[in-house]
Each structure stands twice: as structure tokens, then as C-alpha cells.
N, C-alpha and C positions, 0 to 999 in steps of 0.2 A: 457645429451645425445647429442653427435655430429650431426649436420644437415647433416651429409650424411649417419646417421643410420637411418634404417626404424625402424619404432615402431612394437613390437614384436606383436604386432595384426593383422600385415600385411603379416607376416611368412603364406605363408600356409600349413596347416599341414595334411600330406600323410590320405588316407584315414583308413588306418590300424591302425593309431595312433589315430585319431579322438574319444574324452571321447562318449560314449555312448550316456552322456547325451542333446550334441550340432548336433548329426545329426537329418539332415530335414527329414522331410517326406519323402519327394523323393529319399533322400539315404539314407532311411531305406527299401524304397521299391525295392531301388536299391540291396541292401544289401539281401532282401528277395527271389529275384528272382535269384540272384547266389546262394543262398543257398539251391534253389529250382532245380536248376544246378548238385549241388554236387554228386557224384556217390555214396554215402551212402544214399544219399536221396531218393533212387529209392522206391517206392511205394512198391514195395514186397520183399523191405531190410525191412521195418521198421513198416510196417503192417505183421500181419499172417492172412491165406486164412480164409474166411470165414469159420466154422467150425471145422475147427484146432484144439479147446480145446473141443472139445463136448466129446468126449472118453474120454479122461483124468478125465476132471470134473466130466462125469457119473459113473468113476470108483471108483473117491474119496469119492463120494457121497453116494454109495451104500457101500463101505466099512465104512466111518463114521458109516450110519444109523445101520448097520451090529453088530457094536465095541458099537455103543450105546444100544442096543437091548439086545447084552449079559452083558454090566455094568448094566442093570437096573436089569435082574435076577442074578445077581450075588450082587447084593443089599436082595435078598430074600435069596439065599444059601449061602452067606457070613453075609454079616450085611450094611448097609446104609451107616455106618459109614463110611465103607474101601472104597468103591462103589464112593460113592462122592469125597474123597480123592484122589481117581487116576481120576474120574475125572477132577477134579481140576488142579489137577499136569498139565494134559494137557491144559484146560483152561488158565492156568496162563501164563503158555510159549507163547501161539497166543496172548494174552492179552500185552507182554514184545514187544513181536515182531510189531505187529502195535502200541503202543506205541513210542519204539525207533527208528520208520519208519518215525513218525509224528514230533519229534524232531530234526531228521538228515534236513528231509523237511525245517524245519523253517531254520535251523542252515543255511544251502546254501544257502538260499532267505536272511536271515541277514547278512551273511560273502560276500556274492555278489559273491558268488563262479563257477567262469566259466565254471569249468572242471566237473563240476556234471551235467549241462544239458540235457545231451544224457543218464545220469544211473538215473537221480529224477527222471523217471515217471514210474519207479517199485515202487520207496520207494513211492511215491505217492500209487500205488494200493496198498502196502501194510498196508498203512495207512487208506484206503478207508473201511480198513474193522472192524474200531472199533467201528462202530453201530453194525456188528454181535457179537463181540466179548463181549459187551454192553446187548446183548439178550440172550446171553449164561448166562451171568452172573446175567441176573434179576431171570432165572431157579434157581440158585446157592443157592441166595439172599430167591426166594420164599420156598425153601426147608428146608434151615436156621428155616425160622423165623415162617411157619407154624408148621417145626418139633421142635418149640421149642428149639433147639440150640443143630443140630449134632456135626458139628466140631468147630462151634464159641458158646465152651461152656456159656460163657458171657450171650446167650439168653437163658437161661435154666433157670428154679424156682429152682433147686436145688442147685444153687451157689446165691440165694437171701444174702445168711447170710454174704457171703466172705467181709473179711473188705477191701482188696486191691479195690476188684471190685466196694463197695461203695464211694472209691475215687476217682476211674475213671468215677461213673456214668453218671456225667455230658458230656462226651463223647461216652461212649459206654450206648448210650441209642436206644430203637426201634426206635426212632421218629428220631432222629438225625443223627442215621445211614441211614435212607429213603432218608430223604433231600441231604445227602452227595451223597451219590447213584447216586440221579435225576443228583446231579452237575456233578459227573463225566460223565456222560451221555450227558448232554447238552453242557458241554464244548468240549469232545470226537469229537461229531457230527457237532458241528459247524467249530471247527477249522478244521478236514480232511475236512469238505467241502469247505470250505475255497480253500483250499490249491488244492485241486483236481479238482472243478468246474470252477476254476479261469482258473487254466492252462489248461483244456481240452477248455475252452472258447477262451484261446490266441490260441490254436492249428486253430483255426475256423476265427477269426478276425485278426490276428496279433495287435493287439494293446499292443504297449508300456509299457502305466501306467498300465496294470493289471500285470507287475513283479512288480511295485512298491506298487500297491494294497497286494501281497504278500508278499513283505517284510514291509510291514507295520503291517501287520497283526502276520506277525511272531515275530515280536517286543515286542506285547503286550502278545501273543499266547504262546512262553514261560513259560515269568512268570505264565501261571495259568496253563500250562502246567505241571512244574515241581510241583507247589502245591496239583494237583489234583492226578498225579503220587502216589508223598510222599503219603499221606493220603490215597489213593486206598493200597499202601504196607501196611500202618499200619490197615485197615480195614480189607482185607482181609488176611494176611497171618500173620503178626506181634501180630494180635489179637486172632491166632490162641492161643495162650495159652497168655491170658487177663493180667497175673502176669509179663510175660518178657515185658522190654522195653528198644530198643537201641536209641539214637538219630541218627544214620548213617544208619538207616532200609531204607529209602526213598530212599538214595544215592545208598544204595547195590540193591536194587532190579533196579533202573534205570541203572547202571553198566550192569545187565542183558541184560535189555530191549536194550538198544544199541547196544551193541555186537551181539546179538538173530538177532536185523535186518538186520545190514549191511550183515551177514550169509546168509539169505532168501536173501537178494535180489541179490549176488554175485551167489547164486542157481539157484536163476530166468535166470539170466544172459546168466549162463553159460548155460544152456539149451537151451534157445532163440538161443546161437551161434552156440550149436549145430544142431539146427533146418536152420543153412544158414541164419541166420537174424544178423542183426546189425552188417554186416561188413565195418567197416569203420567207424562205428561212436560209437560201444563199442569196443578199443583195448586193448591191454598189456598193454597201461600204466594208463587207466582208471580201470582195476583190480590190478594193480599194488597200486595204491592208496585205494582202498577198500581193500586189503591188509595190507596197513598200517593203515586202521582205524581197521581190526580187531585185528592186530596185538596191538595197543594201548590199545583199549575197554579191553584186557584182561590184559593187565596191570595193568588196571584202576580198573577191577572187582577185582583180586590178590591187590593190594594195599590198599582198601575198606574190602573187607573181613579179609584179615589179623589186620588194623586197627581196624577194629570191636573186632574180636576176641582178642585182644590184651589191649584194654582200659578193656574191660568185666572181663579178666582174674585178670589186674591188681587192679577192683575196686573193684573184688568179693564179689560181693553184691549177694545175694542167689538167687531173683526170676531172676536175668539176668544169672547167672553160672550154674544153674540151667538146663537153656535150649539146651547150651553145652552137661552139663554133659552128659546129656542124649544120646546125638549125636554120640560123640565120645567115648563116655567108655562103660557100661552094656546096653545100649540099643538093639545094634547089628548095630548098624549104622557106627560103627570105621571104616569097611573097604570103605564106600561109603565117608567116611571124607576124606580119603587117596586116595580116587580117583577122589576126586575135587582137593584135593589140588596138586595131579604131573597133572592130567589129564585134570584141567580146569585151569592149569594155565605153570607148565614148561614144559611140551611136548609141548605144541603149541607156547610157547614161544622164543623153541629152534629151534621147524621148521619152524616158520615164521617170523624168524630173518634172515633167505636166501631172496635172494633179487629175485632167479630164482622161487623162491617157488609162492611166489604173483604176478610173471610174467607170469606164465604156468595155462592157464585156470582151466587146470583139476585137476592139484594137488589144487589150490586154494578152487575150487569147492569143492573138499573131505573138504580140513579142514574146509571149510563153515558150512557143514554138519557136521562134528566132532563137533565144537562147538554149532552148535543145542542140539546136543546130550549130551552135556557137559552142556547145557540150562537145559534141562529137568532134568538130572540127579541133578544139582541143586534145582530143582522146588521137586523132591520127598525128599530131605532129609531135604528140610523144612519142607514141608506137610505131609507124611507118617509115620511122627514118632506119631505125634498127634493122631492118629487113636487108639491103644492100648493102654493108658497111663491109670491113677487113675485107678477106679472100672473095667476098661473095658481092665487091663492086662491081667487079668486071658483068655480072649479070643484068645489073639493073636497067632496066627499061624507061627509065626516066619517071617525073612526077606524074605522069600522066600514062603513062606504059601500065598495059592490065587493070585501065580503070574501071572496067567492069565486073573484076572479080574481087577491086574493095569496094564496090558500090554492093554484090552480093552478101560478100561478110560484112558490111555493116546491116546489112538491113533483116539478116537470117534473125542473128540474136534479138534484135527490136523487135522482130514480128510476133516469133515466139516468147517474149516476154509480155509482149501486146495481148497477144491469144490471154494469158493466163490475169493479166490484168482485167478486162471488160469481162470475166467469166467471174470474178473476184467485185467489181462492180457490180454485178447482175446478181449476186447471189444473195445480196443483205440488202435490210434496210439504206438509203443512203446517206442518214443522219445517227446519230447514236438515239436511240429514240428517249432514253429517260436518264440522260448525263443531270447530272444536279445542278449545271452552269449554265440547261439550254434554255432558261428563261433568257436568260443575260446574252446569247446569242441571238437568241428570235428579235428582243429590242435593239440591238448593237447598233450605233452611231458613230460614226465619224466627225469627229471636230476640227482636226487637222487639215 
């Protein structure tokens, strides 16, 4: 180095360029109070009034409790069996959605993602709600195991003999299933809180390290993340008939759960904006990119399930082609195959390959919802087929026989997870107020 170079330590470096990691205190506090500046930051951009969600909530709530009331007598004039199964169907969708809510969470806290700031503290609420989703499901669990094994024929005395099911026992046992239960539960509950309690805490102190307390935690929160996922698909819906088994179950049903949330919270969103909130600090090119996550998520779900279907077809081994058959051929389920496979996968492929499509709040908003719909409608042609099958054909009413007691159970569990959502919405800020990255969201651009 020539002695009339200055040593590259002596450079000083603009404060926009400045790594995160090297400013002071004082110009973070510097940094705080322009942010505190900003004309999105206005207090009644990015709060809603006191009261706001009371209606709403009350009306979800009453209509849950309503759709629950007639699933449980239509458990007496249909049969338990059907009852629980459209339950379910709706359970399992709120269960995918704050699932894939608490994974997106981590992914930004571990990618160190700037431009999610101002939208993580939906997928935050929406993650916040897998203790309820957790409480639904011990109902589910208690129903199961007292009724002796409605739909997880596996706990019934009269499959004792099955020699499949005696090789699986050492998995599919009462005791084993409990414990696994508790896991999912306790890992559920720790990591959204985690993740929720931390950042309503930065909202209050502005302190630093708790984004790196968060992506520390998302680090580890992952891996048991995706574990506990897999095994919740293979316990609940995969063991739905004890004889099928895919290795790609976990992946398919997480493909769901992804997709389901960035949905809901591009819903949440766009409401919000409809409501005069979060101008300026959710735009077009922050939907723009939730755009392109749902637009991949269903890639990803189409890629996953055709894979699936495809190693199954070509190893045809009986208990896994089996569960096909049923699907797609004499079951009565062909036309609901053909309506995942254009309907959850190339019509929304083909509209939201438009660049104005994930630009325009509203059209976004629809296909959000579209693919909710596309959720569900996935959720019953796992579920609903199981309801009629062995001894208990001779009952069935057809695809359309008792369609308003799965139009009730799907909509109990969605209500009631609804209620606790927009109550969960209404409580906090609707941006994390003092994230260290929300300069870099308040700016965010779209180039692509």
C-alpha cells in the first residue's frame, strides 16, 4: 500500500450502507426516531381503533359455535363417522395454515429477509394460533381413542388380527401416539411463542438482539419444525387407512400448509388495506412477492403430488395403489381428482404467471381465497373418502348424500379459528414496529 493511501478503515461509510451489525446505539436510536418519522408510521396507519374486530369476531364466533352444533346432530342423523370427517377436513386446513405461517416466520428471521417486516406480523398472528388449533385437535384425538377408532381404524379391537397393522405396532400404538401428540404440542407452543412474544417485546423496547434471539431460534425451530409436521401428516391423515404408506406424505402435506398461509395472510392483508391501514408500509410490491411465494408454493404442491402419484403408480405395490384407486376410479371421487389436479394446480398457474395479477391487490386477494378453497377441497379427498369404505360401504349416501353436515364441519373449525385470528389481528400493532430490517421494507422494490 502507497503511503499516500488511506487505510480502507478510514473510508467512512454513508450511513445507508452501514452492515447492521456495526451501528451504535445512538444511530440505531438515531435510526429509530426517523422511522418513528415516517408517514406510514402514523399510529392509525398501522394500529386499528379500539374495537374494530369486535363484530367480526362475534359473528365468526357464533357462526362456528352454530356449524358446530349442527355437526354434532348430524353425528346422530348421519353417523359419527361422516360428522368427524368434515370436521376434520376443516380442522386440518387451520392446522396447515398456522403451520405454514410458523415456517414462513422462521424462514425470514433465518434468510435475514428485509422486505417481510412490515407483512411477518400477520404470518406471526397467524402462527399464534396453534395452541387453539392444538385444542381442537386433543377433542379429535379424545374422540378417536375413547370411540375406539372412528376414523383411525388402527385403534379399534377389530383390526387386532391385521398382520400389516402388527408390523406397524411398534408405531401405531395408544401410548406412542399420546406422547407424540404431547410433542407436537409442546414444540407448536413453544416455538409460535417464541416467535410472537419476542417480536411484540422488540415492538415495546427496540432492542437489537431479540431479531438475533429470533433467528437463533428459528435455526434450531425448523428442524423440529419439519419433524413434527411430517409425523402430525403421517398420524393424522396418512394413518387414515394404517395399510397405505408414502415416504413424500410429510412433504405433500407441508406443500399444503405453505401455500394455505401465505393465502390467509395476503387475505388478511388485503383487508387491512381495505380498511385505510398500511399505507405505505404494505404496497404492490410487497403483494407482488407474496404473489410469487403463492405462485411457487403451488408448483411445489403440483410437483410433490404428481411425484407422489407417480413413484405409487410405477411401484404398484397394492396397500399404496390401493388408496388411489379408490380416489380416482369407482369410488365417486374421479371428478374431485380432476378438480385438484386443473384447479389446484394449472388455472392458478396460468393466472398467476401475470405479473399485474400479484400487482392488483384485489385480483391477488381472490386467488388467495381461491387457493384456500383449493386447500380444503384437497383436505376432503383425503379425508372423506375413508368415511364409507369396508363394512361401512353399504351406508354411504353418495358424494353428495349429507352435504350439509360436511358443509357444517368444514366451516365450525374455520370459524372458530377465524374468531381467534382477527381477535389476534386487533390486538397488536400491525407491523413489528422497531424490526432492524423495517427501513429496508418501508423502501422495498420490485425489479422483477
Amino acid at each position: 500500500m502507497s503511503q499516500t493511501q488511506a487505510p480502507a478503515t478510514s473510508i467512512p461509510i454513508p450511513e445507508r450502507e452501514t452492515p447492521r451489525a456495526y451501528l451504535t446505539e445512538a444511530q440505531w436510536r438515531k435510526r429509530l426516531d426517523k422511522l418513528a418519522a415516517h408517514p406510514a408510521m402514523r399510529h392509525d396507519n398501522i394500529h386499528l381503533p379500539e374495537g374494530a374486530t369486535t363484530k367480526l369476531s362475534g359473528l365468526l364466533l357464533i357462526a362456528g359455535a352454530a356449524a358446530l352444533v349442527i355437526t354434532i346432530l348430524g353425528a346422530f342423523a348421519i353417523n359419527a363417522r361422516h360428522a368427524l370427517a368434515a370436521f376434520e377436513v376443516g380442522l386440518f386446513t387451520c392446522v396447515a395454515m398456522s403451520l405454514g405461517a410458523l415456517f414462513l416466520t422462521m424462514v425470514f428471521h433465518s434468510l435475514n429477509a428485509g422486505w417481510t417486516s412490515t407483512v411477518r406480523r400477520q404470518f406471526e398472528n397467524v402462527a399464534s394460533l396453534l395452541p387453539v388449533c392444538w385444542v381442537m385437535l386433543l377433542g379429535v384425538v379424545l374422540i378417536e381413542v375413547l370411540g375406539g377408532g372412528i376414523l383411525l381404524t388402527w385403534l379399534s379391537e377389530e383390526m387386532a388380527g391385521d398382520h400389516l397393522l402388527e408390523q406397524k405396532s411398534p408405531f401405531l400404538n395408544v401410548g406412542f401416539f399420546g406422547v407424540r401428540f404431547l410433542i407436537y404440542g409442546l414444540v407448536w407452543l413453544v416455538l409460535s411463542q417464541i416467535m410472537v412474544r419476542t417480536s411484540l417485546k422488540q415492538d415495546e423496547t427496540g432492542q437489537r438482539g431479540l431479531t438475533r434471539v429470533m433467528r437463533f431460534n428459528s435455526g434450531w425451530g425448523l428442524l423440529v419444525f419439519a419433524l413434527t409436521t411430517a409425523f402430525f401428516a403421517f398420524d393424522f391423515l396418512m394413518a387414515l387407512d394404517f395399510r397405505f404408506f408414502s415416504t413424500m406424505w410429510g412433504v405433500y402435506f407441508f406443500a399444503s400448509a405453505a401455500l394455505a398461509s401465505v393465502s390467509v395472510v395476503v387475505l388478511v392483508l388485503a383487508v387491512l388495506k381495505g380498511m385505510g391501514r398500511l399505507t405505505g408500509a404494505v404496497t404492490e410490491e410487497h403483494f407482488h412477492d407474496l404473489g410469487k411465494l403463492i405462485l411457487s408454493f403451488t408448483v411445489f404442491w403440483a410437483y410433490i403430488a404428481f411425484s407422489q402419484y407417480f413413484l405409487i403408480w410405477y411401484s404398484n405395490i397394492p396397500e399404496e395403489t390401493a388408496w388411489y384407486v379408490y380416489r380416482t376410479g369407482e369410488g365417486g371421487y374421479k371428478a374431485l381428482f380432476l378438480v385438484l389436479a386443473f384447479g389446484h394446480f394449472v388455472a392458478p398457474f396460468c393466472i398467476l404467471l401475470f405479473r399485474k395479477v400479484k400487482r392488483i391487490t384485489g385480483l391477488l386477494a381472490f386467488m388467495a381465497a381461491y387457493m384456500i378453497a383449493m386447500t380444503v377441497a384437497d383436505m376432503i379427498w383425503i379425508v372423506r373418502p375413508m368415511v364409507y369404505v369396508g363394512e361401512h360401504a353399504s351406508e354411504n349416501p353418495g358424494v353428495w348424500g349429507g352435504i350439509w353436515l360436511d358443509a357444517a364441519g368444514i366451516v365450525a373449525p374455520l370459524c372458530i379459528w377465524g374468531f381467534f385470528l382477527v381477535r389476534a389481528v386487533g390486538a397488536s400493532p400491525l407491523i413489528p414496529l422497531k424490526d432492524p430490517m423495517l427501513h429496508e421494507a418501508l423502501a422495498h422494490k420490485n425489479y422483477v
